[in-house]
ROKOL-758035 format. One record per atom (N, C-alpha, C, CB): residue in one letter; residue number from 0; x, y, z. Coordinates in nm, 3 decimals. Glycine has a CB too. Example, Ala and Ser with C-alpha at 12.3 -4.5 7.8 and 13.67 -1.06 7.14 Angstrom:
BEGIN
<pt residu="A" num="0" px="1.319" py="-0.569" pz="0.780"/>
<pt residu="A" num="0" px="1.230" py="-0.450" pz="0.780"/>
<pt residu="A" num="0" px="1.320" py="-0.330" pz="0.780"/>
<pt residu="A" num="0" px="1.131" py="-0.447" pz="0.905"/>
<pt residu="S" num="1" px="1.285" py="-0.225" pz="0.708"/>
<pt residu="S" num="1" px="1.367" py="-0.106" pz="0.714"/>
<pt residu="S" num="1" px="1.290" py="0.003" pz="0.787"/>
<pt residu="S" num="1" px="1.408" py="-0.060" pz="0.572"/>
This chain:
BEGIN
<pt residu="X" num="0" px="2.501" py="-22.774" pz="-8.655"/>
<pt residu="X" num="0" px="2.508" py="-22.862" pz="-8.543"/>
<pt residu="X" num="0" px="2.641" py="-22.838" pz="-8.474"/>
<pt residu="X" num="0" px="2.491" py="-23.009" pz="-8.586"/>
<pt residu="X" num="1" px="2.656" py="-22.846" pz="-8.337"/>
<pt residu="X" num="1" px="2.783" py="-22.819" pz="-8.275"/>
<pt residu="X" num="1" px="2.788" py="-22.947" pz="-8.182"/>
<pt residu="X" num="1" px="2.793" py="-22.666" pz="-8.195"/>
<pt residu="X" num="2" px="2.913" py="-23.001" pz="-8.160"/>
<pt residu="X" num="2" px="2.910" py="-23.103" pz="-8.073"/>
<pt residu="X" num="2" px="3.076" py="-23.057" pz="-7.995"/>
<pt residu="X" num="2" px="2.888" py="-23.271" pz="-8.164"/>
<pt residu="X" num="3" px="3.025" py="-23.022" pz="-7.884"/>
<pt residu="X" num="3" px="3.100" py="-22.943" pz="-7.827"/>
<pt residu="X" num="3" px="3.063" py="-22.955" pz="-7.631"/>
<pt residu="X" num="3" px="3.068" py="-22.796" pz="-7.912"/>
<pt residu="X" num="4" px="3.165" py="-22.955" pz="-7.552"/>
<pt residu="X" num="4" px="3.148" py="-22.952" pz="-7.367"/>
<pt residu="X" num="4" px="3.102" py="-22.796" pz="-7.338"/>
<pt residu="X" num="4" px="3.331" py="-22.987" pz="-7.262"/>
<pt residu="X" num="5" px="3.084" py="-22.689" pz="-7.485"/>
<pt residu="X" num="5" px="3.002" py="-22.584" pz="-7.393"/>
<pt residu="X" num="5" px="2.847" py="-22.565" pz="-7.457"/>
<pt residu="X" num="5" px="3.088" py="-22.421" pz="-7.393"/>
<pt residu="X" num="6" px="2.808" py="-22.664" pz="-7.474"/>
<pt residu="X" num="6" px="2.633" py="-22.666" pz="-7.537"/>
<pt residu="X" num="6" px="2.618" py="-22.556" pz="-7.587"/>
<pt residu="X" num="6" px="2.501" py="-22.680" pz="-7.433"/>
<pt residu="X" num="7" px="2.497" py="-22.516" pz="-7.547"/>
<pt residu="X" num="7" px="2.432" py="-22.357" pz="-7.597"/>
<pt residu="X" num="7" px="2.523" py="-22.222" pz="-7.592"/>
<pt residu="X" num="7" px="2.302" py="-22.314" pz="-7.493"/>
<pt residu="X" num="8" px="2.579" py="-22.228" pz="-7.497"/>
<pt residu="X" num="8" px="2.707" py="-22.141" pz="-7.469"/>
<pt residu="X" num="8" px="2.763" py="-22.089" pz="-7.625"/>
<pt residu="X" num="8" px="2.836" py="-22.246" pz="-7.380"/>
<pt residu="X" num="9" px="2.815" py="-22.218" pz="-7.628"/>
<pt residu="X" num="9" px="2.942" py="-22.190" pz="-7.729"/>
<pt residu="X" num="9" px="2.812" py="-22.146" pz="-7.906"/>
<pt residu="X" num="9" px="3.089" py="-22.405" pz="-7.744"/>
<pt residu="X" num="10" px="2.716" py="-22.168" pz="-7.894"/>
<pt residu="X" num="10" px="2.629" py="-22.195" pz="-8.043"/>
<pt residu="X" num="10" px="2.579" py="-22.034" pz="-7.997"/>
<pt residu="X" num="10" px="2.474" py="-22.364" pz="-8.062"/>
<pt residu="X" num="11" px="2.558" py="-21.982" pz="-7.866"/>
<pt residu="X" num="11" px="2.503" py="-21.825" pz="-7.877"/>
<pt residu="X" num="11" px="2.644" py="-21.746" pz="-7.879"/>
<pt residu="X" num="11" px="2.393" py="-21.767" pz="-7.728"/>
<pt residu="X" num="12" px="2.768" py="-21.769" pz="-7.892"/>
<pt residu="X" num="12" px="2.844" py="-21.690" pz="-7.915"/>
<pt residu="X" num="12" px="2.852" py="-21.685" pz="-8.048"/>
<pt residu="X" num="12" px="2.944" py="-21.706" pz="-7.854"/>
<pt residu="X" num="13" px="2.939" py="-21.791" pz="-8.135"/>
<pt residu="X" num="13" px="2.904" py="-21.815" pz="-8.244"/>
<pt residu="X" num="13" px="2.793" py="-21.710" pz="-8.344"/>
<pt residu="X" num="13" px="2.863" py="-21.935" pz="-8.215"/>
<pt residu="X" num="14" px="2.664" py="-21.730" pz="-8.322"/>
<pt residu="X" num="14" px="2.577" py="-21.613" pz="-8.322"/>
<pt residu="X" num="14" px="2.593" py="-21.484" pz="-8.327"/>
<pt residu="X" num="14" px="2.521" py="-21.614" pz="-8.243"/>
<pt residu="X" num="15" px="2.662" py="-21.432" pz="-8.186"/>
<pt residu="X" num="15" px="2.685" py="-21.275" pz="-8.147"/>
<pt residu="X" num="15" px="2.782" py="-21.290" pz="-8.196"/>
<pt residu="X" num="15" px="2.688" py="-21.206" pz="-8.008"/>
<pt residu="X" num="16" px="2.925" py="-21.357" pz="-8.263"/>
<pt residu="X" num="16" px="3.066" py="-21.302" pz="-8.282"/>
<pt residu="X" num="16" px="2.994" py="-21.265" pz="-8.477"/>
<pt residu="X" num="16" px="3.243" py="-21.458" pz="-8.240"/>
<pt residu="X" num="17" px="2.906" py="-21.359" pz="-8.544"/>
<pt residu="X" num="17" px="2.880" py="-21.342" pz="-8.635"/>
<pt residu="X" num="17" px="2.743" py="-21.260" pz="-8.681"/>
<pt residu="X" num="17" px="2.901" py="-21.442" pz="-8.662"/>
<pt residu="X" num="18" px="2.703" py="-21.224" pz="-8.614"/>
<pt residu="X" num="18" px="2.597" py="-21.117" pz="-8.618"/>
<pt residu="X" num="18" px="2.501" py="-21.162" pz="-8.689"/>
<pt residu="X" num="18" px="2.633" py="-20.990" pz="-8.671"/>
<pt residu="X" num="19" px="2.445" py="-21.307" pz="-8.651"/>
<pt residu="X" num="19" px="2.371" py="-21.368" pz="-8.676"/>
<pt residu="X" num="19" px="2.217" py="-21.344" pz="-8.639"/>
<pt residu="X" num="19" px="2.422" py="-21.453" pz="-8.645"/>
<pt residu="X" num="20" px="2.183" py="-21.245" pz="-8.606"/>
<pt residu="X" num="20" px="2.058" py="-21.226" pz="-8.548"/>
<pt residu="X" num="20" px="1.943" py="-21.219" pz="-8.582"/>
<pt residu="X" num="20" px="2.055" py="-21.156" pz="-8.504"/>
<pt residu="X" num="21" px="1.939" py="-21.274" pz="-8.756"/>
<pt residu="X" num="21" px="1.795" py="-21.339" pz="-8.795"/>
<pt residu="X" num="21" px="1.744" py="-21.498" pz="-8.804"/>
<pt residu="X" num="21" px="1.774" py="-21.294" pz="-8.926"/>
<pt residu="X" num="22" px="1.862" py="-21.516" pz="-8.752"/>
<pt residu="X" num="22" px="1.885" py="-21.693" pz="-8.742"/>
<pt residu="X" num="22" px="1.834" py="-21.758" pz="-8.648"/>
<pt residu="X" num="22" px="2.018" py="-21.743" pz="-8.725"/>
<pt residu="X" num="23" px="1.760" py="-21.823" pz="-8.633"/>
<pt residu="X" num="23" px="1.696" py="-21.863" pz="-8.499"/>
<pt residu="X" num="23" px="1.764" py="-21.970" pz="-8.502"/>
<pt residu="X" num="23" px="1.538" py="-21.881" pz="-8.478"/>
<pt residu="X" num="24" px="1.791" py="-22.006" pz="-8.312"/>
<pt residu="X" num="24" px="1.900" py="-22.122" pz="-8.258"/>
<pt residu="X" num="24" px="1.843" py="-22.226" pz="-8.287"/>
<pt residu="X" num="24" px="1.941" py="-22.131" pz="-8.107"/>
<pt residu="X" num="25" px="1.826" py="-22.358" pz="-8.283"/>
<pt residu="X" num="25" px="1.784" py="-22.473" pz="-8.243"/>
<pt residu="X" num="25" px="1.819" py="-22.604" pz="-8.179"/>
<pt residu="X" num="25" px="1.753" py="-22.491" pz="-8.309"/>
<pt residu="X" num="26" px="1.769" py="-22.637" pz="-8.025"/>
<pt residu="X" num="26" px="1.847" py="-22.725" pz="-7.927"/>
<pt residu="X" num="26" px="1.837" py="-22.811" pz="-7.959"/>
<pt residu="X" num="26" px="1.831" py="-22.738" pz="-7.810"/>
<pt residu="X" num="27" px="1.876" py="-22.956" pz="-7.934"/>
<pt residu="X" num="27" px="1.855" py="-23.111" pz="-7.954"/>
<pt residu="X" num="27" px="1.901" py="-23.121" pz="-7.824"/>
<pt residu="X" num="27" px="1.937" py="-23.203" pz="-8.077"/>
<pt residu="X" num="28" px="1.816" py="-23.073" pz="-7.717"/>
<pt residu="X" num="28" px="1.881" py="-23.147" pz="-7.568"/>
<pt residu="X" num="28" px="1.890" py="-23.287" pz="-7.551"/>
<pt residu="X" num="28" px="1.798" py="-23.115" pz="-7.443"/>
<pt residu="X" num="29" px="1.779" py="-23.356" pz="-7.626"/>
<pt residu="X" num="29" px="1.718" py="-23.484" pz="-7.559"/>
<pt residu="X" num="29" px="1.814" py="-23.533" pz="-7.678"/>
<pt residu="X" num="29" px="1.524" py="-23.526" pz="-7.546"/>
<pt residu="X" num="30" px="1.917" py="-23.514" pz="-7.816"/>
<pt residu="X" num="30" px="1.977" py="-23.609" pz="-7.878"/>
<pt residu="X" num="30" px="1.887" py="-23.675" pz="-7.955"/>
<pt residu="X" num="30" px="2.042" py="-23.686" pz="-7.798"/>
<pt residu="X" num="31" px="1.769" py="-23.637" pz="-8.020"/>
<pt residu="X" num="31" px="1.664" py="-23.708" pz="-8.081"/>
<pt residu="X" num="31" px="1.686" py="-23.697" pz="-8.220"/>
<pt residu="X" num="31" px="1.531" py="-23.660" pz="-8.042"/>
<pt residu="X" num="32" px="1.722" py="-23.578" pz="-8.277"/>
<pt residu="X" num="32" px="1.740" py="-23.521" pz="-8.410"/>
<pt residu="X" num="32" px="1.875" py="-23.645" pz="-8.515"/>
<pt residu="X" num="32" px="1.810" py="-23.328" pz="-8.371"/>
<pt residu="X" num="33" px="1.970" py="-23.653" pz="-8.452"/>
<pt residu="X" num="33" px="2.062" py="-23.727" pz="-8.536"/>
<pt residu="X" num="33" px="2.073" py="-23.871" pz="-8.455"/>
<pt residu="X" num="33" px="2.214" py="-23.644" pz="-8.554"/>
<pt residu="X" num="34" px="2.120" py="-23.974" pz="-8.544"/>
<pt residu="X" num="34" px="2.153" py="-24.074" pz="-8.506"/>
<pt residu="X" num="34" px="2.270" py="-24.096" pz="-8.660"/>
<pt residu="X" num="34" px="2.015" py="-24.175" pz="-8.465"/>
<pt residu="X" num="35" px="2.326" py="-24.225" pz="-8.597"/>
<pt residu="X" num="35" px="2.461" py="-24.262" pz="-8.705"/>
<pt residu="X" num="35" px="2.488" py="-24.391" pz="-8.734"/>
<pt residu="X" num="35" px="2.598" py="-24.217" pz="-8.656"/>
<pt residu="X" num="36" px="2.298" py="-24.480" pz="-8.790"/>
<pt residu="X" num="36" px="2.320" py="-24.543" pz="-8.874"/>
<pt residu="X" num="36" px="2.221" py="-24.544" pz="-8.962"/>
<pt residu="X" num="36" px="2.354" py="-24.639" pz="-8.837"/>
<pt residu="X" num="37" px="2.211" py="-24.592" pz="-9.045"/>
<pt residu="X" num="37" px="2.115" py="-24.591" pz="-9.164"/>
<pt residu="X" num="37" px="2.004" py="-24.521" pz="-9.138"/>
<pt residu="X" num="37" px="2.071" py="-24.720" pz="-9.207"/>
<pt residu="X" num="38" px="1.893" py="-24.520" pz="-9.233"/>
<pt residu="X" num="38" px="1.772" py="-24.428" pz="-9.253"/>
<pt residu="X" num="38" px="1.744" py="-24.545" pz="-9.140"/>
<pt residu="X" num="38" px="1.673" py="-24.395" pz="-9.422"/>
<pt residu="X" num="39" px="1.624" py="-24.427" pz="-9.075"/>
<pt residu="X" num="39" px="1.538" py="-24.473" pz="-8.967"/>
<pt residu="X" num="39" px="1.386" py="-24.527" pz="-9.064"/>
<pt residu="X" num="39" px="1.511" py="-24.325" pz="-8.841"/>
<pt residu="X" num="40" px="1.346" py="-24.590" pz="-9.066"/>
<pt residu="X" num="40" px="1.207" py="-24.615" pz="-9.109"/>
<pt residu="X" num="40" px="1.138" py="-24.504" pz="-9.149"/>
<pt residu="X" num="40" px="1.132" py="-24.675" pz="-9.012"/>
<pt residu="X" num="41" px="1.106" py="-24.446" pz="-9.014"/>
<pt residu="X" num="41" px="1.004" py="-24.368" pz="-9.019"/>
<pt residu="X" num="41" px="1.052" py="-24.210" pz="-9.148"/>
<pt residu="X" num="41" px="0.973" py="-24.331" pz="-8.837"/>
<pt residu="X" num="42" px="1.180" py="-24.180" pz="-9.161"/>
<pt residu="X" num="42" px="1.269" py="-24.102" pz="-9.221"/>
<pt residu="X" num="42" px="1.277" py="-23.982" pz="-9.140"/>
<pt residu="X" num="42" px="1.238" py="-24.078" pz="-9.357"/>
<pt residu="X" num="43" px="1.262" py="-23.974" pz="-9.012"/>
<pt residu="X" num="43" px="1.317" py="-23.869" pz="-8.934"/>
<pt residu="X" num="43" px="1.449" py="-23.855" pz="-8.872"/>
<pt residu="X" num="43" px="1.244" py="-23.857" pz="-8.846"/>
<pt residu="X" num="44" px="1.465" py="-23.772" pz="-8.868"/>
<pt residu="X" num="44" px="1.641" py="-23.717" pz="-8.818"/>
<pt residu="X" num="44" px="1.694" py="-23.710" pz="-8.922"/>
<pt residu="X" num="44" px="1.749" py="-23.812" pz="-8.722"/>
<pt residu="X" num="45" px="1.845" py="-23.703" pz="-8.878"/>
<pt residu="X" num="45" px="1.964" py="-23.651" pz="-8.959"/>
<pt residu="X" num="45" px="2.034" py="-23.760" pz="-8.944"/>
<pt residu="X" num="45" px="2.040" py="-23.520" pz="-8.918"/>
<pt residu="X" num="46" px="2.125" py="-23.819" pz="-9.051"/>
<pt residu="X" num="46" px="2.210" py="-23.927" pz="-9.013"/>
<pt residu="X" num="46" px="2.353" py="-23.840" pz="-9.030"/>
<pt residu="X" num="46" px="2.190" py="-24.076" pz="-9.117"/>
<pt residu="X" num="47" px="2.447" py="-23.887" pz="-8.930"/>
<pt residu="X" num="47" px="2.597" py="-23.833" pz="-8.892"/>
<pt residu="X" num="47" px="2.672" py="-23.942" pz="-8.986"/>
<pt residu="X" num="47" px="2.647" py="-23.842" pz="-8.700"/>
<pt residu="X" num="48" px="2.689" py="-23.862" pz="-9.077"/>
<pt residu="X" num="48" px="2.834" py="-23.950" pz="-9.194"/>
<pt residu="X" num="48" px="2.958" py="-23.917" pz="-9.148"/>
<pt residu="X" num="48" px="2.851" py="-23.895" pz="-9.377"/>
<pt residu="X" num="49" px="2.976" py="-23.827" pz="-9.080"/>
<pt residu="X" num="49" px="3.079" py="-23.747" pz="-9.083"/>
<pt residu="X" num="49" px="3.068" py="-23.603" pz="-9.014"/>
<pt residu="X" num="49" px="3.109" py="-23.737" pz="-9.213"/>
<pt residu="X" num="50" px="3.175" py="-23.554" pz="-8.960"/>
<pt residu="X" num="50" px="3.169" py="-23.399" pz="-8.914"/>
<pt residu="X" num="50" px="3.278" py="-23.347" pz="-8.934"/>
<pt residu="X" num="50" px="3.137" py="-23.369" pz="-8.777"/>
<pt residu="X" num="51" px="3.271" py="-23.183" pz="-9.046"/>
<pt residu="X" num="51" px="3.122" py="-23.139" pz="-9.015"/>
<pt residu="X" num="51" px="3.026" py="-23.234" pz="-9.134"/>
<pt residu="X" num="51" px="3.102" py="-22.943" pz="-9.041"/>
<pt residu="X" num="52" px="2.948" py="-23.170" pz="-9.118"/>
<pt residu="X" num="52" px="2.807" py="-23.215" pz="-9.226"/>
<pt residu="X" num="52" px="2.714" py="-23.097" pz="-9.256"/>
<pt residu="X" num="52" px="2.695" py="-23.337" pz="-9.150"/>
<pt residu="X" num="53" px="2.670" py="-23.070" pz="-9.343"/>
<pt residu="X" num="53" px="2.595" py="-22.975" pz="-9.392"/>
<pt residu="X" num="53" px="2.496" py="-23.038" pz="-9.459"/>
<pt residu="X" num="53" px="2.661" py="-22.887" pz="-9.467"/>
<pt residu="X" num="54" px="2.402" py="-22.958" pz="-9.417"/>
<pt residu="X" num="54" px="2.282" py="-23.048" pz="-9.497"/>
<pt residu="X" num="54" px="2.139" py="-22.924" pz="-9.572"/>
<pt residu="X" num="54" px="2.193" py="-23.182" pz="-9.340"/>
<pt residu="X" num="55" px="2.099" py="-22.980" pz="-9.678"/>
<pt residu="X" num="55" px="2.036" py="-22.857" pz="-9.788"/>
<pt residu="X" num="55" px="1.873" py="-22.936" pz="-9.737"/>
<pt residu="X" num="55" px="2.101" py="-22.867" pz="-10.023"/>
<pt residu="X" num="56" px="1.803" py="-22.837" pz="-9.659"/>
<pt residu="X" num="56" px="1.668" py="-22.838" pz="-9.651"/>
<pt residu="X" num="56" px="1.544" py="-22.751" pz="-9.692"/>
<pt residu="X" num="56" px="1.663" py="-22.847" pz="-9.555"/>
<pt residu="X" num="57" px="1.482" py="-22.820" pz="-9.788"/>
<pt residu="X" num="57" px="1.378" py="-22.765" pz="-9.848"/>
<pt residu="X" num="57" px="1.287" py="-22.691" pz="-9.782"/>
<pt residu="X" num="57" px="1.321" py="-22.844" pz="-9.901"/>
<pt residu="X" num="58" px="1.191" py="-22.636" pz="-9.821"/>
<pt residu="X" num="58" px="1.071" py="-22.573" pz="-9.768"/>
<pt residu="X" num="58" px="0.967" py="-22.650" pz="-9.695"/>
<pt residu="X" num="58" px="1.009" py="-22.515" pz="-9.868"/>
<pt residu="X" num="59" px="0.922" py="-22.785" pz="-9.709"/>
<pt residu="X" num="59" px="0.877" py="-22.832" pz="-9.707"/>
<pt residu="X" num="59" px="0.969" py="-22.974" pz="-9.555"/>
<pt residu="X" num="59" px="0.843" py="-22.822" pz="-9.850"/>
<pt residu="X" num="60" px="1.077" py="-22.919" pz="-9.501"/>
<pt residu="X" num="60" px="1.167" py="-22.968" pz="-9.412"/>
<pt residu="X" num="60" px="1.194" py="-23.079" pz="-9.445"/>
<pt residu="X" num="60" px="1.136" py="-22.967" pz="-9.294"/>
<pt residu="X" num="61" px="1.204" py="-23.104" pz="-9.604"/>
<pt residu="X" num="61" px="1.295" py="-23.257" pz="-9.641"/>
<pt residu="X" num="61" px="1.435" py="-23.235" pz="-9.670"/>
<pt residu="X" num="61" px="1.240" py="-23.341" pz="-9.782"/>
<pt residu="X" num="62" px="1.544" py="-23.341" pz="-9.653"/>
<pt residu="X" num="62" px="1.663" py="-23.297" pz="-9.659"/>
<pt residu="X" num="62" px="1.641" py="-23.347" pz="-9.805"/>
<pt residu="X" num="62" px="1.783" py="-23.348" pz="-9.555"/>
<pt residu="X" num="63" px="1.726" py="-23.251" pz="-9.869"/>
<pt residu="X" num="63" px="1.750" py="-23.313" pz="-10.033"/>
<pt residu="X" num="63" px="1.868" py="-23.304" pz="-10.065"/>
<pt residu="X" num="63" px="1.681" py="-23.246" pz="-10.152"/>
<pt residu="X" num="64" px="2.020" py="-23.313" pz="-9.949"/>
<pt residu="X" num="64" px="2.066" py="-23.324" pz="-9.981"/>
<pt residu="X" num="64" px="2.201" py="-23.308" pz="-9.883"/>
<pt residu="X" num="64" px="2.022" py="-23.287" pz="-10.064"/>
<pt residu="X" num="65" px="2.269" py="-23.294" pz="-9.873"/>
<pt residu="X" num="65" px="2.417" py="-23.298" pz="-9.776"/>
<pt residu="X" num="65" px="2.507" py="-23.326" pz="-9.827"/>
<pt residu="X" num="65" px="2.434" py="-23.378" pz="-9.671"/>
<pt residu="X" num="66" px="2.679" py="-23.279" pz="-9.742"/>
<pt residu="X" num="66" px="2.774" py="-23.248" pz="-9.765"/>
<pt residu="X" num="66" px="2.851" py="-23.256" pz="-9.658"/>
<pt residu="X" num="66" px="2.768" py="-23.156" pz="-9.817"/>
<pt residu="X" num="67" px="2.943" py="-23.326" pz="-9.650"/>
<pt residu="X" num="67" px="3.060" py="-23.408" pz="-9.548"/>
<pt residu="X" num="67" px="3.178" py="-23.359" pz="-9.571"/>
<pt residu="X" num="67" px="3.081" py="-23.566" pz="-9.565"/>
<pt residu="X" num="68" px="3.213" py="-23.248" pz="-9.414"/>
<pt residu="X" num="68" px="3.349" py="-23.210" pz="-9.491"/>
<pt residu="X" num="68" px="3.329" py="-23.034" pz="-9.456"/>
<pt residu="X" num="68" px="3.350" py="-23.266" pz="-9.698"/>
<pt residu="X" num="69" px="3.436" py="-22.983" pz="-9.449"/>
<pt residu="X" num="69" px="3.394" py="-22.788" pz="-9.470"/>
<pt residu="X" num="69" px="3.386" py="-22.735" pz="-9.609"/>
<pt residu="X" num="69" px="3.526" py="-22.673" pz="-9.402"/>
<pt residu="X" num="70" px="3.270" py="-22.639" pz="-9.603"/>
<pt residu="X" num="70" px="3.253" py="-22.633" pz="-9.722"/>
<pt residu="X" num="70" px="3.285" py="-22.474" pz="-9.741"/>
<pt residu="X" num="70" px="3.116" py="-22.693" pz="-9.763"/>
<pt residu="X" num="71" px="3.301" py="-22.418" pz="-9.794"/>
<pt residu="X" num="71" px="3.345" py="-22.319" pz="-9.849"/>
<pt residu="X" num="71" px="3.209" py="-22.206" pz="-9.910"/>
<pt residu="X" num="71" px="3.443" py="-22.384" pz="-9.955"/>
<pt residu="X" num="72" px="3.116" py="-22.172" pz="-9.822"/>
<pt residu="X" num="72" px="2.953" py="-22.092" pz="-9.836"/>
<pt residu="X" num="72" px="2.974" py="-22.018" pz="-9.876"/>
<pt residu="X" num="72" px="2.862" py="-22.049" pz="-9.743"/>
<pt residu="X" num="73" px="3.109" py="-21.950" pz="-9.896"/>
<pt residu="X" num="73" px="3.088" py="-21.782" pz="-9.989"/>
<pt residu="X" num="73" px="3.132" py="-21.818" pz="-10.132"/>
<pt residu="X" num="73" px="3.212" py="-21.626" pz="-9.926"/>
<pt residu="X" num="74" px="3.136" py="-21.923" pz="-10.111"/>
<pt residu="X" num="74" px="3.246" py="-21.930" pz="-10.247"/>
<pt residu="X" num="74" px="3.089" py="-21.956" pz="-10.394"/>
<pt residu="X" num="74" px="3.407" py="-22.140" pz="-10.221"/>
<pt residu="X" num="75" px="3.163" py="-21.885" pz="-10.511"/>
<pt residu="X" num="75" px="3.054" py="-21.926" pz="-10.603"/>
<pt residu="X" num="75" px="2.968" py="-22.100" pz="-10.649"/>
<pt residu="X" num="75" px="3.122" py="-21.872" pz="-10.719"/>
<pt residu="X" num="76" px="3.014" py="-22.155" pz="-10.620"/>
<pt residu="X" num="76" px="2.987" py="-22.339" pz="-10.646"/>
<pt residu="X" num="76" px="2.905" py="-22.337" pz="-10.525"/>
<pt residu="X" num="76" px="3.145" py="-22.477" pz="-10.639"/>
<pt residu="X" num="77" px="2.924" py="-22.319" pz="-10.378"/>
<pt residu="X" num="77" px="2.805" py="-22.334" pz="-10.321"/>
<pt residu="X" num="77" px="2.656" py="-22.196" pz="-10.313"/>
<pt residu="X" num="77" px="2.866" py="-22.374" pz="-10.183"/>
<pt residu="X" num="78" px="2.713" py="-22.091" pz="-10.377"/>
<pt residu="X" num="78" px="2.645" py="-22.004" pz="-10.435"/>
<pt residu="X" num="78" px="2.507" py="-22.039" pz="-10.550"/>
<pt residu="X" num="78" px="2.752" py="-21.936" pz="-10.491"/>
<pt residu="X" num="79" px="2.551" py="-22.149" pz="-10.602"/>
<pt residu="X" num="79" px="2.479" py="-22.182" pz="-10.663"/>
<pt residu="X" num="79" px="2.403" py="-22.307" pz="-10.689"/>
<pt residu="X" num="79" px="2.519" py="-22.148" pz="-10.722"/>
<pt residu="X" num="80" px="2.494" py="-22.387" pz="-10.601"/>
<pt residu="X" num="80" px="2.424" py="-22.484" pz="-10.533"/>
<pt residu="X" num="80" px="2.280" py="-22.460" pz="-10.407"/>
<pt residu="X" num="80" px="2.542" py="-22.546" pz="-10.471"/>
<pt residu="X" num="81" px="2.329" py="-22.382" pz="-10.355"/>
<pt residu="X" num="81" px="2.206" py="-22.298" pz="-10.258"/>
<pt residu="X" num="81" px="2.075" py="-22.262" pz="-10.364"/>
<pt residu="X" num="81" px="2.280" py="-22.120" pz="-10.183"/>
<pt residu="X" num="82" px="2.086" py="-22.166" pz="-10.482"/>
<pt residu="X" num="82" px="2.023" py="-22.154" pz="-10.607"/>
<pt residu="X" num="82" px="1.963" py="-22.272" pz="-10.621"/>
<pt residu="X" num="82" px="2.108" py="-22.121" pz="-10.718"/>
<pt residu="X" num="83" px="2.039" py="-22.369" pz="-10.666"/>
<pt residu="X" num="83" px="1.934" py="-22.453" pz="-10.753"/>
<pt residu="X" num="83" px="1.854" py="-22.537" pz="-10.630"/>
<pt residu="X" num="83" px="2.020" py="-22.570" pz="-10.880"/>
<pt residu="X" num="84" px="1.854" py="-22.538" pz="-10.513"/>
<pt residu="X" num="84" px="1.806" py="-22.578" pz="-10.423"/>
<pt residu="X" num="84" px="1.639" py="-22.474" pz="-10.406"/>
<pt residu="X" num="84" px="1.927" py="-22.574" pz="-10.312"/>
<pt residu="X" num="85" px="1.701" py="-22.357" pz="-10.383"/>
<pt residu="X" num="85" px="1.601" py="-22.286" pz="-10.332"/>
<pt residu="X" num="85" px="1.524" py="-22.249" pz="-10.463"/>
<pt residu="X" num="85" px="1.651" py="-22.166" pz="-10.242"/>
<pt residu="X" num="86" px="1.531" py="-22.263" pz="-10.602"/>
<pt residu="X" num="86" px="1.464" py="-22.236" pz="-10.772"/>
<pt residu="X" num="86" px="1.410" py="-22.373" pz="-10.767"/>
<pt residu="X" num="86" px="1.590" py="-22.203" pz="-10.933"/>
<pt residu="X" num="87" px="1.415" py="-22.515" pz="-10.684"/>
<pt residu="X" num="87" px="1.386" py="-22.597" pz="-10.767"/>
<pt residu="X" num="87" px="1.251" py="-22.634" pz="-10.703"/>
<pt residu="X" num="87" px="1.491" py="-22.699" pz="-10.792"/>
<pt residu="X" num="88" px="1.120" py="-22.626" pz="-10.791"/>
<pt residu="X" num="88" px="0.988" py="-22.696" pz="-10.732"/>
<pt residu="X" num="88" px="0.972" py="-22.821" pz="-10.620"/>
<pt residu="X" num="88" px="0.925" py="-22.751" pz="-10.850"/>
């Protein structure tokens, strides 16, 4: 998620500076995706604890899980946190 005055701009550079090109983008023009208070009923969106935020989504597009704060993706601990995410039924 980027929250940023150059929208798409700044999220397709990002992309090309990182040679991201199996990653497909995704917009939230309309602001529908997150909100920043409690679970919604229905359990759609993302709730904003904090930024950044990272969040671990299943196959099945449930969040099972998130992380407030920069996290450190090359490092072995989220190496294997990714693992037991993507091994677990």
């Amino acid at each position: 998620m980027s929250l940023n005055g150059e929208g798409s701009l700044a999220v397709a550079n990002f992309y090309h500076e990182r040679r991201l090109f199996n990653l497909a983008m995704y917009f939230n023009i309309e602001n529908q995706t997150t909100y920043g208070r409690g679970n919604l009923e229905d359990g759609s969106g993302f709730a904003l604890y904090g930024l950044p935020i990272s969040y671990v989504i299943d196959k099945a597009s449930r969040v099972r899980g998130y992380i407030i704060g920069a996290v450190e993706w090359n490092s072995d601990e989220a190496a294997a946190l990714l693992r037991y995410y993507t091994t677990e039924a």
